[in-house]
mmCIF file of the N, C-alpha and C atoms, coordinates in Angstrom:
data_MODEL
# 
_entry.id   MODEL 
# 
loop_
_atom_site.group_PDB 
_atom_site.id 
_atom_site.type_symbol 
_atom_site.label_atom_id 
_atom_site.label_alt_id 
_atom_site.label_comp_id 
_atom_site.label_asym_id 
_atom_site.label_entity_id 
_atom_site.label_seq_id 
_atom_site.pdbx_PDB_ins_code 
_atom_site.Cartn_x 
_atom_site.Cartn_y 
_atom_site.Cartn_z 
_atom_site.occupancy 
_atom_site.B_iso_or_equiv 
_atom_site.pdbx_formal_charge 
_atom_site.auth_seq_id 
_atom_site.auth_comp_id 
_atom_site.auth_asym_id 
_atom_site.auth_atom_id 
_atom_site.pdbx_PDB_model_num 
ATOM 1   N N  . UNK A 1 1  ? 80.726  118.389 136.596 1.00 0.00 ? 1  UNK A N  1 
ATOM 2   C CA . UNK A 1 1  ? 80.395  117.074 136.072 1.00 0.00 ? 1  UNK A CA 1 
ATOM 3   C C  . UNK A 1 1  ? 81.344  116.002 136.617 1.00 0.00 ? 1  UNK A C  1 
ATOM 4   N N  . UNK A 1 2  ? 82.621  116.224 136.711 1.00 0.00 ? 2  UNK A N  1 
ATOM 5   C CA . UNK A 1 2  ? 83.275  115.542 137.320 1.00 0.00 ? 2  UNK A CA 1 
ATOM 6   C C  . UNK A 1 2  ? 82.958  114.886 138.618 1.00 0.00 ? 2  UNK A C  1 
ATOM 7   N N  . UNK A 1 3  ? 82.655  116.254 139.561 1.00 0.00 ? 3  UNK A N  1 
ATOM 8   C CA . UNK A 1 3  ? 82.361  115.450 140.787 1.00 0.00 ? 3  UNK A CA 1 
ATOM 9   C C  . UNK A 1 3  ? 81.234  114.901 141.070 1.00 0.00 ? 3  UNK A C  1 
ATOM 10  N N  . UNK A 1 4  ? 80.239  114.892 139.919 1.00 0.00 ? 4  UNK A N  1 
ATOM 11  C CA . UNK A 1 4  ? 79.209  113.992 139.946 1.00 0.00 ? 4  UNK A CA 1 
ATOM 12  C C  . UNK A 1 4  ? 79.552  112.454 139.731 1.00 0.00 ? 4  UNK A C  1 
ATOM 13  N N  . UNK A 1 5  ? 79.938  112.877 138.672 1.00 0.00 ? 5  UNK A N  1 
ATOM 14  C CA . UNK A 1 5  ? 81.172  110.832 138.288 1.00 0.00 ? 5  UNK A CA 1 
ATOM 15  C C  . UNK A 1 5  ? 81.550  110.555 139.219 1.00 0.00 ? 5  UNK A C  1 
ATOM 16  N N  . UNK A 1 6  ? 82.456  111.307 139.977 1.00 0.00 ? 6  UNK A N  1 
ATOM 17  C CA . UNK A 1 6  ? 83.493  110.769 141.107 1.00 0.00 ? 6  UNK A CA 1 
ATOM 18  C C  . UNK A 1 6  ? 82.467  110.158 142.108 1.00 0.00 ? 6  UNK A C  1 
ATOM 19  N N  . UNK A 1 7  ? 81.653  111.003 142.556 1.00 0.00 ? 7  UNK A N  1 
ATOM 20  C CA . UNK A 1 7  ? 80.377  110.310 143.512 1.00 0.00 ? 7  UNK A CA 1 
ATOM 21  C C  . UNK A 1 7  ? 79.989  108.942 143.293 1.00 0.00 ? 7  UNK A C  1 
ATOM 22  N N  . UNK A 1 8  ? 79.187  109.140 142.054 1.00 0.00 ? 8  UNK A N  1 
ATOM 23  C CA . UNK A 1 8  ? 78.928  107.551 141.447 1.00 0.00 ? 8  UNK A CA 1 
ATOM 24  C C  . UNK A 1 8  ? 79.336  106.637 141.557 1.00 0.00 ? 8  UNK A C  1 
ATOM 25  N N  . UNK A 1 9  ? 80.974  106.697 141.056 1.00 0.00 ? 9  UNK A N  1 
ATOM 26  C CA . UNK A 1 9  ? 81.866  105.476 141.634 1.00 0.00 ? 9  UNK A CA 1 
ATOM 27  C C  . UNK A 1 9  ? 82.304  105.347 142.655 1.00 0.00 ? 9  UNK A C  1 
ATOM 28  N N  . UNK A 1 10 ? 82.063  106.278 143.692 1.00 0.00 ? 10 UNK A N  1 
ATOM 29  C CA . UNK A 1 10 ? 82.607  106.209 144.854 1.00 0.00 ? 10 UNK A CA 1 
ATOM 30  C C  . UNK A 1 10 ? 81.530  105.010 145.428 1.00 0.00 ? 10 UNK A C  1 
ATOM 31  N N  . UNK A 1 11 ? 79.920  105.288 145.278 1.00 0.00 ? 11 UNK A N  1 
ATOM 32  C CA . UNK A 1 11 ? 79.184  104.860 145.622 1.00 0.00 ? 11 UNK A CA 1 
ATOM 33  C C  . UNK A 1 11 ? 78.682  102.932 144.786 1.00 0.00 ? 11 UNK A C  1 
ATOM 34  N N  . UNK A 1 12 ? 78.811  103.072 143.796 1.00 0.00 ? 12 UNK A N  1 
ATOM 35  C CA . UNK A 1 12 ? 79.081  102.256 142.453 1.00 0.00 ? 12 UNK A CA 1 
ATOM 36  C C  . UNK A 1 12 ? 80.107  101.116 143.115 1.00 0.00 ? 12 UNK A C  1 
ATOM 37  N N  . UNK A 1 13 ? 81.180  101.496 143.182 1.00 0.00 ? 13 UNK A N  1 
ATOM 38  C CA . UNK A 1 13 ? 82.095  100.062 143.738 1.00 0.00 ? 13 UNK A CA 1 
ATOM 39  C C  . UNK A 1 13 ? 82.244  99.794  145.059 1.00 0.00 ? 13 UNK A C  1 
ATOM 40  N N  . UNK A 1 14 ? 80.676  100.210 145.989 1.00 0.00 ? 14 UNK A N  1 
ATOM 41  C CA . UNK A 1 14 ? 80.805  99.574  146.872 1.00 0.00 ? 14 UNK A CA 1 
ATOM 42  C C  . UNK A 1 14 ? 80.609  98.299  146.843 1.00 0.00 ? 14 UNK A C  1 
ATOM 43  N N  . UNK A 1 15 ? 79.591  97.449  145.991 1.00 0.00 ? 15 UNK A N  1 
ATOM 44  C CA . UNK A 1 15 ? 79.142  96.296  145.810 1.00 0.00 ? 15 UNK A CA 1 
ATOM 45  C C  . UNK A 1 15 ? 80.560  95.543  145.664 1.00 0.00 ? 15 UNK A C  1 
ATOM 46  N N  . UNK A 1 16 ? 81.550  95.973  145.527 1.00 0.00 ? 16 UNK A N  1 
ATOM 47  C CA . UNK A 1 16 ? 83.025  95.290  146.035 1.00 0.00 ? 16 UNK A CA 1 
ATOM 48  C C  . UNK A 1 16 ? 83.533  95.086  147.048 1.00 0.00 ? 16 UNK A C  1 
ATOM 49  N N  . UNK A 1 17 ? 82.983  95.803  147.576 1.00 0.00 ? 17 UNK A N  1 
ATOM 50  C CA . UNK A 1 17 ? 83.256  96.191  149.574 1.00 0.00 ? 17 UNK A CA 1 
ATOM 51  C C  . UNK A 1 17 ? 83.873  94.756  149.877 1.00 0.00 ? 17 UNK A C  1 
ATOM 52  N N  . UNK A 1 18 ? 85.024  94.764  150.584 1.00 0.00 ? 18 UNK A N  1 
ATOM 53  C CA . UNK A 1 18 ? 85.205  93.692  151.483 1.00 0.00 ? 18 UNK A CA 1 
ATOM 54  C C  . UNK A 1 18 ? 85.643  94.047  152.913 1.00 0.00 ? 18 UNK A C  1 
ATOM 55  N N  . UNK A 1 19 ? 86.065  93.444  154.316 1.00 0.00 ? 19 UNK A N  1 
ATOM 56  C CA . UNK A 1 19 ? 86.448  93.951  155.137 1.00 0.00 ? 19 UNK A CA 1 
ATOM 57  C C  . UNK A 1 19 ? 87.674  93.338  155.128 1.00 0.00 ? 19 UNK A C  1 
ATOM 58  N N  . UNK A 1 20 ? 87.951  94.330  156.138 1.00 0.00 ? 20 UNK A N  1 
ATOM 59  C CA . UNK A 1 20 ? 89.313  94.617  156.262 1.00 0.00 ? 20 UNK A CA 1 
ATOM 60  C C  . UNK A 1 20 ? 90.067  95.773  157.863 1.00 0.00 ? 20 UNK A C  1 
ATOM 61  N N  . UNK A 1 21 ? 90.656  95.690  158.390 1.00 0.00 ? 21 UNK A N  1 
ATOM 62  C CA . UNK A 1 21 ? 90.627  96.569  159.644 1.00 0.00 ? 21 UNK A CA 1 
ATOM 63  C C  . UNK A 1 21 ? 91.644  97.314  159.009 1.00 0.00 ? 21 UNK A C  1 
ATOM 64  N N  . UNK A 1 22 ? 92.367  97.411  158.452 1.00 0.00 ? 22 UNK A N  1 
ATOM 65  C CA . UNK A 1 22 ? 93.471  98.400  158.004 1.00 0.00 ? 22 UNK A CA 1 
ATOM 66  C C  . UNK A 1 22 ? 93.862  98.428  156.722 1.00 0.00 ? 22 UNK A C  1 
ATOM 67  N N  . UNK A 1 23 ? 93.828  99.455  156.147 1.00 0.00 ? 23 UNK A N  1 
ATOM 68  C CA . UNK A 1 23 ? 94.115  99.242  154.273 1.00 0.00 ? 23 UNK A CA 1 
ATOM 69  C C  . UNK A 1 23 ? 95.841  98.188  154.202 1.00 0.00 ? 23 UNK A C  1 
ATOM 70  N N  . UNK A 1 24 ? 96.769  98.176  155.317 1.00 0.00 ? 24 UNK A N  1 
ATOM 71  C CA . UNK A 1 24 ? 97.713  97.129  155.324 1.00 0.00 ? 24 UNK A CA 1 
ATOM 72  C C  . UNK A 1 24 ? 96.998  95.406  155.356 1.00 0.00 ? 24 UNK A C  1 
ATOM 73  N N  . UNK A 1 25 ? 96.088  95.635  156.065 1.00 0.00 ? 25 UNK A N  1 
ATOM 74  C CA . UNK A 1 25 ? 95.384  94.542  155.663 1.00 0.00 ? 25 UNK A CA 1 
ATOM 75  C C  . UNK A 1 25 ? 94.977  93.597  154.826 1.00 0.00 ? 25 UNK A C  1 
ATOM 76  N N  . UNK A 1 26 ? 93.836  94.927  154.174 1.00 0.00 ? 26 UNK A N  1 
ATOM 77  C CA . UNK A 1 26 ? 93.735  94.749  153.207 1.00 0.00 ? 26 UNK A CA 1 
ATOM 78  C C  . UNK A 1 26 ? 94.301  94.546  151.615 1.00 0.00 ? 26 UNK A C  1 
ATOM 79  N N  . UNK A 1 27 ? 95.798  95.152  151.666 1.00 0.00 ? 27 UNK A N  1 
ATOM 80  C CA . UNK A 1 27 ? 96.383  94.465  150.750 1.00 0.00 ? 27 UNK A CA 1 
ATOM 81  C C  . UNK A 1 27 ? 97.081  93.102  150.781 1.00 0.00 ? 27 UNK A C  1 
ATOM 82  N N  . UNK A 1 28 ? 97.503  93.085  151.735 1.00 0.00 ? 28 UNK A N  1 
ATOM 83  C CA . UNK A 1 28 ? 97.912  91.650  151.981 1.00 0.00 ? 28 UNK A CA 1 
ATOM 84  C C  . UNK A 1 28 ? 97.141  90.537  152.408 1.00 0.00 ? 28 UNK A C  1 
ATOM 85  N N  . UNK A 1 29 ? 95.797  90.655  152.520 1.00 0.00 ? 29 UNK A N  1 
ATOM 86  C CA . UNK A 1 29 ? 94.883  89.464  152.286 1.00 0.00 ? 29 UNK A CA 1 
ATOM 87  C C  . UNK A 1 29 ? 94.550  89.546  151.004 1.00 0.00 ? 29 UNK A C  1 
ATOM 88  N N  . UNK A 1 30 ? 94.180  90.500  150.408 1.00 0.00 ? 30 UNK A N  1 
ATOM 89  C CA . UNK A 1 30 ? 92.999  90.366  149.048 1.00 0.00 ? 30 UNK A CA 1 
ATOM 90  C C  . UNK A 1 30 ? 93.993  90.384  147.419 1.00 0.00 ? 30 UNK A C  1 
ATOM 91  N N  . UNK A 1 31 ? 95.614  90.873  147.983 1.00 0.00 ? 31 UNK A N  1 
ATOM 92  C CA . UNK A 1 31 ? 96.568  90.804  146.719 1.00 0.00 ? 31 UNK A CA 1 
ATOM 93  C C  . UNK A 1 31 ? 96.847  89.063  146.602 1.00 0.00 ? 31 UNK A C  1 
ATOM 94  N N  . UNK A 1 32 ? 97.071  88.818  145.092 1.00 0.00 ? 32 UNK A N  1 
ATOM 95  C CA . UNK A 1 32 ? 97.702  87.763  145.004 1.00 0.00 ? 32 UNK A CA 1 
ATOM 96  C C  . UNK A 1 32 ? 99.237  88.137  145.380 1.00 0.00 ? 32 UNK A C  1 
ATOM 97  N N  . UNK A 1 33 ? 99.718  86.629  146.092 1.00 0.00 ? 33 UNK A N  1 
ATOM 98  C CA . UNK A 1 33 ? 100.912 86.565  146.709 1.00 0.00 ? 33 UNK A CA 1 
ATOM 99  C C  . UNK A 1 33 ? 101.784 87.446  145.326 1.00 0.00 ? 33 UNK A C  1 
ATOM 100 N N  . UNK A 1 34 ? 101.709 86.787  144.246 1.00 0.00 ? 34 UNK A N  1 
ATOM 101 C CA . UNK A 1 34 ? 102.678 87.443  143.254 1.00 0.00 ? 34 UNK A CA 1 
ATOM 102 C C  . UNK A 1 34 ? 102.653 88.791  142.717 1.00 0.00 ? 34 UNK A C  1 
ATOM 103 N N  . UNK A 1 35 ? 101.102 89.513  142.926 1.00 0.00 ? 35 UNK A N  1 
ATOM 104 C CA . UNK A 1 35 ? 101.159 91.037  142.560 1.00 0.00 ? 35 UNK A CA 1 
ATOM 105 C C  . UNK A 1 35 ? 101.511 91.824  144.140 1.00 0.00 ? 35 UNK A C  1 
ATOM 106 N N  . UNK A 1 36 ? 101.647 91.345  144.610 1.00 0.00 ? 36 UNK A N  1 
ATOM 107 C CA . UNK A 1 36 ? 101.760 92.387  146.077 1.00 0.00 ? 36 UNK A CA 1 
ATOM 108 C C  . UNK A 1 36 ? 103.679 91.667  146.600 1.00 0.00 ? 36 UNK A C  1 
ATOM 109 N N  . UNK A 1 37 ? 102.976 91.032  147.908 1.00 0.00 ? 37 UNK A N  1 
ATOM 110 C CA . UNK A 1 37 ? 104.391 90.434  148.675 1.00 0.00 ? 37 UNK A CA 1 
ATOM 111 C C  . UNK A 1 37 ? 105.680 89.910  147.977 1.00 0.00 ? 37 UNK A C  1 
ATOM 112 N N  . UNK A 1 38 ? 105.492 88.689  146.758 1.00 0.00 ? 38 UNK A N  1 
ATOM 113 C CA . UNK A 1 38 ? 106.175 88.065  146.257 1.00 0.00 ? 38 UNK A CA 1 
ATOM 114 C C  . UNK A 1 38 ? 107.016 88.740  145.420 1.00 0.00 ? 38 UNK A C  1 
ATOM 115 N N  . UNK A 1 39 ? 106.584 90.186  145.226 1.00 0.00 ? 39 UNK A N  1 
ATOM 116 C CA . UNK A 1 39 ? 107.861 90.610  144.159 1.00 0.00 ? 39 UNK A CA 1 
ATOM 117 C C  . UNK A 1 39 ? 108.742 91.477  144.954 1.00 0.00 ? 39 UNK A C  1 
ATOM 118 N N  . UNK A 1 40 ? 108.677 91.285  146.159 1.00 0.00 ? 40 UNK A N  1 
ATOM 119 C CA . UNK A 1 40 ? 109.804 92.002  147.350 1.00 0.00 ? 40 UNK A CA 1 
ATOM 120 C C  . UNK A 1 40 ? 109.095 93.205  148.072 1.00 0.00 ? 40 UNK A C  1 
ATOM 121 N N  . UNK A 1 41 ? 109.722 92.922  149.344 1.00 0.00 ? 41 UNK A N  1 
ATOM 122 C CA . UNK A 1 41 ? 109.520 94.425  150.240 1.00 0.00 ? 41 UNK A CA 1 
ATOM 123 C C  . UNK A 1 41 ? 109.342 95.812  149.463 1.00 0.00 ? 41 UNK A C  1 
ATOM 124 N N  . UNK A 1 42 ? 110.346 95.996  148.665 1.00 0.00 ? 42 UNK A N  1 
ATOM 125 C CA . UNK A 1 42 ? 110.341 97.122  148.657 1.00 0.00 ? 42 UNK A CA 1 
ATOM 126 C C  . UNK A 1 42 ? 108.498 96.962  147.262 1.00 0.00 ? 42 UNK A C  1 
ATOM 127 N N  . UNK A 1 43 ? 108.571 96.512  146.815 1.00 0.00 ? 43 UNK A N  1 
ATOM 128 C CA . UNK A 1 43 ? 107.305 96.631  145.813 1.00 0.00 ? 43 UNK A CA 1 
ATOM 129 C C  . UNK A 1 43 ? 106.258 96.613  146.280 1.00 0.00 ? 43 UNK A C  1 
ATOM 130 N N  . UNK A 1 44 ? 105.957 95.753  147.633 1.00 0.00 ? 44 UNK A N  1 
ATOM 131 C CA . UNK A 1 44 ? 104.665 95.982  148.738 1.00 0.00 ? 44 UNK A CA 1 
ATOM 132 C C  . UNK A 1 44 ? 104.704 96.992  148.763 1.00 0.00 ? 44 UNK A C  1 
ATOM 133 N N  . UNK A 1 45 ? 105.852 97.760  149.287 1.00 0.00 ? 45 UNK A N  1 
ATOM 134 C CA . UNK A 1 45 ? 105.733 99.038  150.249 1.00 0.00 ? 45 UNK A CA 1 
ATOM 135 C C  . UNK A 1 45 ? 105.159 100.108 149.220 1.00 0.00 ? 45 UNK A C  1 
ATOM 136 N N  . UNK A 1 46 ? 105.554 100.143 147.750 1.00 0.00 ? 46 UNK A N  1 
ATOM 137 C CA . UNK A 1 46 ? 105.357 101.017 147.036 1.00 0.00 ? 46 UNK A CA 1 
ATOM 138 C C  . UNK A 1 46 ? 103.869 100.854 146.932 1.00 0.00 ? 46 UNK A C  1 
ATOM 139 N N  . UNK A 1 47 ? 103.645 99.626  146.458 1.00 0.00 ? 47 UNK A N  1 
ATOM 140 C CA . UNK A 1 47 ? 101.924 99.355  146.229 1.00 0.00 ? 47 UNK A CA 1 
ATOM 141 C C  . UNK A 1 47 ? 101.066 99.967  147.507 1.00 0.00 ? 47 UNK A C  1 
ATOM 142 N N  . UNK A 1 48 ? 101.770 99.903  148.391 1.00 0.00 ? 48 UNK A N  1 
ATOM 143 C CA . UNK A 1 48 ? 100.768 100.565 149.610 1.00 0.00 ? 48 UNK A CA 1 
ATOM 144 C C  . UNK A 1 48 ? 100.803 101.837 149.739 1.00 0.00 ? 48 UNK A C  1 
ATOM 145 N N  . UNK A 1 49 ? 102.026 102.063 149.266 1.00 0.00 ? 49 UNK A N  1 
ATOM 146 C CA . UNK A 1 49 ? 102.141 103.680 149.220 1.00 0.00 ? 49 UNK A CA 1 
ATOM 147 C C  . UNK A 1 49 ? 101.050 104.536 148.150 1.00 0.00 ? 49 UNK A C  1 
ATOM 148 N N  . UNK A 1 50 ? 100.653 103.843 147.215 1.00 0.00 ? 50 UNK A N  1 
ATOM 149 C CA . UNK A 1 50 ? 99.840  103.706 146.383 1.00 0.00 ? 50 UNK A CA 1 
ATOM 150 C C  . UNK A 1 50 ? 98.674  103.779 146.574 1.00 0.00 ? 50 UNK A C  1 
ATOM 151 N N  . UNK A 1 51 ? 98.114  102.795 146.992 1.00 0.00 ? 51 UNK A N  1 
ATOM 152 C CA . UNK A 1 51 ? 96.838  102.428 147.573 1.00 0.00 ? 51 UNK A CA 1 
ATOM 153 C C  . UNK A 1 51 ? 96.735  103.388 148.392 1.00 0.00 ? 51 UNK A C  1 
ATOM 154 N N  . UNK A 1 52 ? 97.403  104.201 149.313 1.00 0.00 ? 52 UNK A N  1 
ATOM 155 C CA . UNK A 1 52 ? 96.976  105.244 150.090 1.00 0.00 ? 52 UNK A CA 1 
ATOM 156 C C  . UNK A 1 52 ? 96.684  106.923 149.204 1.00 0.00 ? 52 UNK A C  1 
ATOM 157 N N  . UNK A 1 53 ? 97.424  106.982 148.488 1.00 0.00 ? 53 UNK A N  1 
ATOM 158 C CA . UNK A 1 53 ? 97.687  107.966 147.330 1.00 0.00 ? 53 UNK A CA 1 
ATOM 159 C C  . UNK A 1 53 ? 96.088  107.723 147.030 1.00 0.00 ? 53 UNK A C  1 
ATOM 160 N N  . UNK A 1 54 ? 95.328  106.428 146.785 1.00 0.00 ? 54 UNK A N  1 
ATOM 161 C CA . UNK A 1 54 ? 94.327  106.186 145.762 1.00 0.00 ? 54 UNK A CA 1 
ATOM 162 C C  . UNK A 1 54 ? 93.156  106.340 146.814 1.00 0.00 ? 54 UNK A C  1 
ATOM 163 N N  . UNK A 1 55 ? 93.253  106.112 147.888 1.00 0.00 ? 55 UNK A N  1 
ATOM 164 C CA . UNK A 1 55 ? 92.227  106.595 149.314 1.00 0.00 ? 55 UNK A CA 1 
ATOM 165 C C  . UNK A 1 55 ? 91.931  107.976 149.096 1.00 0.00 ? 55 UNK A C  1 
ATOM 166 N N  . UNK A 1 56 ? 93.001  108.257 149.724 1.00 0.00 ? 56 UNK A N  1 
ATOM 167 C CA . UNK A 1 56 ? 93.377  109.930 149.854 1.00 0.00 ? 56 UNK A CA 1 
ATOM 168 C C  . UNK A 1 56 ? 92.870  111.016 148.954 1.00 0.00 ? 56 UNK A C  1 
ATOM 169 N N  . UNK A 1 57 ? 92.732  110.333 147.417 1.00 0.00 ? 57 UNK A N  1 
ATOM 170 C CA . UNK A 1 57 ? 91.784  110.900 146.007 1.00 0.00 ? 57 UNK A CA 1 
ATOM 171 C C  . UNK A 1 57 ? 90.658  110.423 145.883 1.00 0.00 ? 57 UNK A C  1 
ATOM 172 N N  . UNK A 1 58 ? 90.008  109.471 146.013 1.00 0.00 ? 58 UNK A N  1 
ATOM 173 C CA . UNK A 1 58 ? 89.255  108.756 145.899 1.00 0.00 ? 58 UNK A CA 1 
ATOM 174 C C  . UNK A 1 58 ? 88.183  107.949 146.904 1.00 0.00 ? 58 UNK A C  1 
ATOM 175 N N  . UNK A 1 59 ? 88.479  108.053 148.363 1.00 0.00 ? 59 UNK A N  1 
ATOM 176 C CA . UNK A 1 59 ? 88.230  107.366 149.194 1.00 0.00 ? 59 UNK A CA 1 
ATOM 177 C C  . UNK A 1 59 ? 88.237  106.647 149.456 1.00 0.00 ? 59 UNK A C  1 
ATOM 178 N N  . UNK A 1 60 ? 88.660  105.228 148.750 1.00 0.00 ? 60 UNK A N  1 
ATOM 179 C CA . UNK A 1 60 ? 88.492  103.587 148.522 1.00 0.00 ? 60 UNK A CA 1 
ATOM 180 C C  . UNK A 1 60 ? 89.550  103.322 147.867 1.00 0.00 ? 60 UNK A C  1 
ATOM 181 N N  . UNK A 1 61 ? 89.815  102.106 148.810 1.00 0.00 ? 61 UNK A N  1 
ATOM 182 C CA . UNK A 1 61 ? 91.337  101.266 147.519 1.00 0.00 ? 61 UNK A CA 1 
ATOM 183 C C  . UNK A 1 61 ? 90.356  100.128 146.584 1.00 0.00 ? 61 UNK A C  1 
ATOM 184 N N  . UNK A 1 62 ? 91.368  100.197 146.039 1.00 0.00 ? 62 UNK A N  1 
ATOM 185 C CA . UNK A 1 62 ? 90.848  98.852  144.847 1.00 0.00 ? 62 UNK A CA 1 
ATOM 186 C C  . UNK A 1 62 ? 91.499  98.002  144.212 1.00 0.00 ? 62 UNK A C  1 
ATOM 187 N N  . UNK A 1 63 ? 91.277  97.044  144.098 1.00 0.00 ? 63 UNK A N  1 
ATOM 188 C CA . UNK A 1 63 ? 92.492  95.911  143.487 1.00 0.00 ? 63 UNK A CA 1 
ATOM 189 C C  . UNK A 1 63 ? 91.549  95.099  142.128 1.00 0.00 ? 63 UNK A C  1 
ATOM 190 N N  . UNK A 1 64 ? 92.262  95.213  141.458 1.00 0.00 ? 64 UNK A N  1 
ATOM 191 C CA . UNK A 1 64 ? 91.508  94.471  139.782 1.00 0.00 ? 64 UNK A CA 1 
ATOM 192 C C  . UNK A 1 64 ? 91.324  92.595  140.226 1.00 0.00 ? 64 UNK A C  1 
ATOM 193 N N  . UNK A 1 65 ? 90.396  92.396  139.416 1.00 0.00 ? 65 UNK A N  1 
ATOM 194 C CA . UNK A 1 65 ? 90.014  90.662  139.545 1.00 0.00 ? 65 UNK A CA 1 
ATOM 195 C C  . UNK A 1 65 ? 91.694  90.286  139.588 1.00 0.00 ? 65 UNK A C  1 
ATOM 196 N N  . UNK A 1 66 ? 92.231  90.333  138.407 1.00 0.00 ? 66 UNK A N  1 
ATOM 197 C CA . UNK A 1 66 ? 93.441  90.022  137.917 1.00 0.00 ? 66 UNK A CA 1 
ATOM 198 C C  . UNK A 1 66 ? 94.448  90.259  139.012 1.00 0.00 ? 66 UNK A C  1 
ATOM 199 N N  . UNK A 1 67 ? 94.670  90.824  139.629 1.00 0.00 ? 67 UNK A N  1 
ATOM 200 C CA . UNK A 1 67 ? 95.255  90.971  141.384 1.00 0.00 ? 67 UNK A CA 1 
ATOM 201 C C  . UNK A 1 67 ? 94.705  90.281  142.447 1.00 0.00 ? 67 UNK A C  1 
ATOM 202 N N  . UNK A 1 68 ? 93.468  90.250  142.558 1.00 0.00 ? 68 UNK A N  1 
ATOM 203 C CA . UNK A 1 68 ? 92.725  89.583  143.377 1.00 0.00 ? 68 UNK A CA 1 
ATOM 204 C C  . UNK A 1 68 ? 92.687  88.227  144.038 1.00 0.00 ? 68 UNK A C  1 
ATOM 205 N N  . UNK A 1 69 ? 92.735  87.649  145.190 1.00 0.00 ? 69 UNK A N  1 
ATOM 206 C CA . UNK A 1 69 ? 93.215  86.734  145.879 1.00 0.00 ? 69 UNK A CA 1 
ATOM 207 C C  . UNK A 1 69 ? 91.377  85.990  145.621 1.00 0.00 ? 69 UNK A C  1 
ATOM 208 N N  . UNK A 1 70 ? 90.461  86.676  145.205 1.00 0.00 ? 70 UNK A N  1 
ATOM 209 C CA . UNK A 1 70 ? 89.395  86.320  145.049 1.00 0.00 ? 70 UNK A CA 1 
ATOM 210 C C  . UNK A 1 70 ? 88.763  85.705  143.666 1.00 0.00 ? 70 UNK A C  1 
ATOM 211 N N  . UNK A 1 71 ? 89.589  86.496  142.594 1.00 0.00 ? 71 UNK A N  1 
ATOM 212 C CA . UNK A 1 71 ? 88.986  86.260  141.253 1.00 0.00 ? 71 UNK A CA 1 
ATOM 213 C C  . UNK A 1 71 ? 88.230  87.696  141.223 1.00 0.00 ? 71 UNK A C  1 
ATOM 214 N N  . UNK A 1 72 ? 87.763  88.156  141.848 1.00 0.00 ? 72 UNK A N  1 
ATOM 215 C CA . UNK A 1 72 ? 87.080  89.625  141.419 1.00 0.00 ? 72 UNK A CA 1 
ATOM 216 C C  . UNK A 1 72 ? 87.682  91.195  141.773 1.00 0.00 ? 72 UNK A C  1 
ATOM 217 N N  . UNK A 1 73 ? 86.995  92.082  141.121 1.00 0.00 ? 73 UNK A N  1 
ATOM 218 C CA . UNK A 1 73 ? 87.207  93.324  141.807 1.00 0.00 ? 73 UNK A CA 1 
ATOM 219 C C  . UNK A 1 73 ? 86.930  93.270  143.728 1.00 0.00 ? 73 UNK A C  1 
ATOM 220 N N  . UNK A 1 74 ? 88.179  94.055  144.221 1.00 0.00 ? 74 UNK A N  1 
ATOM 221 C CA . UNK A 1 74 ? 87.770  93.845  145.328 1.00 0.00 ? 74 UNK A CA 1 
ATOM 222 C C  . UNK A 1 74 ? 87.744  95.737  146.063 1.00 0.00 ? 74 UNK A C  1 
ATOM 223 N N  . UNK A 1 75 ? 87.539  96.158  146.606 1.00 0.00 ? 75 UNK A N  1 
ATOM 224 C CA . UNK A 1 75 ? 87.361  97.796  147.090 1.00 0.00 ? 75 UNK A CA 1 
ATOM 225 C C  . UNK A 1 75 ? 87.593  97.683  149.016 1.00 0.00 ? 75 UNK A C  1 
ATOM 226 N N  . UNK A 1 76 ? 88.241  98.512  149.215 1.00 0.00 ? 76 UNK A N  1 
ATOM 227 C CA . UNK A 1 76 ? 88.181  98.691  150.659 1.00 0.00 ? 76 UNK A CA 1 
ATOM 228 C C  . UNK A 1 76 ? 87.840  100.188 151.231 1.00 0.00 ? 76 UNK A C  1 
ATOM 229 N N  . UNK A 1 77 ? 86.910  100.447 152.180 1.00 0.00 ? 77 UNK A N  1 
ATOM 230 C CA . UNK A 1 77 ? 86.721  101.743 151.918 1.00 0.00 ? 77 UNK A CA 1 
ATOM 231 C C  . UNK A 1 77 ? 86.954  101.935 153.892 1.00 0.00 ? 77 UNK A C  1 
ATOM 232 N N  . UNK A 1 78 ? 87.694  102.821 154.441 1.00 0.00 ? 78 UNK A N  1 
ATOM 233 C CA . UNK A 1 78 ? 88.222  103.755 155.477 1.00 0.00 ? 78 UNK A CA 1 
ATOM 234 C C  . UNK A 1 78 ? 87.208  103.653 156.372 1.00 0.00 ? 78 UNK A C  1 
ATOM 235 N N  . UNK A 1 79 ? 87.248  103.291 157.893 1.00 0.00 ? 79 UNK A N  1 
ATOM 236 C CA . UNK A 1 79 ? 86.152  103.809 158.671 1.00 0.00 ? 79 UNK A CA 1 
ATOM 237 C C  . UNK A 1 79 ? 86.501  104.964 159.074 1.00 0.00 ? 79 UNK A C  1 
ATOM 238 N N  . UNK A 1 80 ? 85.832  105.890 159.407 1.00 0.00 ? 80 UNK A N  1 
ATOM 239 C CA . UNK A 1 80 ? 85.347  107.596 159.247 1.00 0.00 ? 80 UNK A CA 1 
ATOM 240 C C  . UNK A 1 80 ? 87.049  108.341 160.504 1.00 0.00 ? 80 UNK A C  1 
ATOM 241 N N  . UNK A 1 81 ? 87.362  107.186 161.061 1.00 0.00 ? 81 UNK A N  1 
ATOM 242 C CA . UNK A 1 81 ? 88.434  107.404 161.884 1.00 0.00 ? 81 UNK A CA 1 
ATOM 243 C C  . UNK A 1 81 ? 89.711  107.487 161.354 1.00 0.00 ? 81 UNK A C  1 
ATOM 244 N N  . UNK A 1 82 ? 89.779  107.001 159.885 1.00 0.00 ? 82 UNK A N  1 
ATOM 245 C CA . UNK A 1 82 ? 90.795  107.194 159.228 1.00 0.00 ? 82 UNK A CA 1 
ATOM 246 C C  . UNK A 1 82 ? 91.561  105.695 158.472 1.00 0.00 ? 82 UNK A C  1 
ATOM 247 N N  . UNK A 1 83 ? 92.990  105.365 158.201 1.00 0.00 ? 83 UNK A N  1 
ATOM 248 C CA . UNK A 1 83 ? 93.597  104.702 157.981 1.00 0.00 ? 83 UNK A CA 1 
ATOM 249 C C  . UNK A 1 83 ? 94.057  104.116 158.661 1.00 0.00 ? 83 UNK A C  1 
# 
């Protein structure tokens, strides 16, 4: 049952999809300056370290509205070549 859920949302938050050429990218365009860069190097680095952790389980990063450089949920998902 699980990996039926997991599917769903895998498939489910694509309608978040944004682009992006590299999940480094992608956090540093789509984070607000103050949840990502602005609270120092070393807290980017962790958040990305993160965001890869959350690929790696999941297939897709994701950042909450409330993070978001957009106002919304935003999702980045891997081309088949990797990270």
């Amino acid at each position: 049952m699980a990996t039926k859920a997991k599917i769903n949302l895998y498939e489910g938050m694509k309608k978040y999809k944004v682009e992006a050429c590299s999940l480094e990218e992608f956090c540093k365009k789509y984070y607000k300056h103050g949840a990502y860069e602005g609270r120092g190097k070393d807290y980017a680095t962790h958040c990305l370290q993160s965001q890869k952790r959350y690929v790696d389980k999941y297939g897709y990063a994701f950042i909450t509205r409330h993070d978001s450089t957009v106002g919304q949920h935003v999702t980045w998902y891997p081309n088949k070549a990797g990270i």
